[in-house]
C-alpha positions, 0 to 999 in steps of 0.5 A: 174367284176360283174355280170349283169343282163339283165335290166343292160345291156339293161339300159347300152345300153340306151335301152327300153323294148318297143325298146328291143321287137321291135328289138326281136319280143318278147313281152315286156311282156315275156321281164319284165319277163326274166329281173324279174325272173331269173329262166323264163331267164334260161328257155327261149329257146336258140332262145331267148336269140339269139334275146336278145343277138344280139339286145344288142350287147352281147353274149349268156354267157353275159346276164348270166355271166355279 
């Protein structure tokens, strides 16, 4: 299987950024940025990718692995 990146699986669950950061409480801003920049996701703390993982239906693991 290959690998996924964040505005993958957020598009494969018919999701927005403005819907995405509703469910999150993060910004749509900081949401832009983890999907543009790889290197801001792995930077991002463990809570938001908790925020981001649980609004999409996924694991922590997925939004890296795919």
């Amino acid at each position: 299987m290959a690998k996924k990146t964040l505005r993958q699986i957020r598009r494969e669950k018919d999701i927005t950024q403005k819907q995405l950061s509703r469910l999150t409480g993060l910004s749509e801003r900081i949401i832009s940025i983890y999907e543009n920049d790889v290197e801001a996701l792995r930077a991002a703390s463990f809570n938001n990718l908790e925020k981001l993982a649980r609004a999409l239906g996924v694991k922590v693991d997925d939004i890296f692995l795919g």
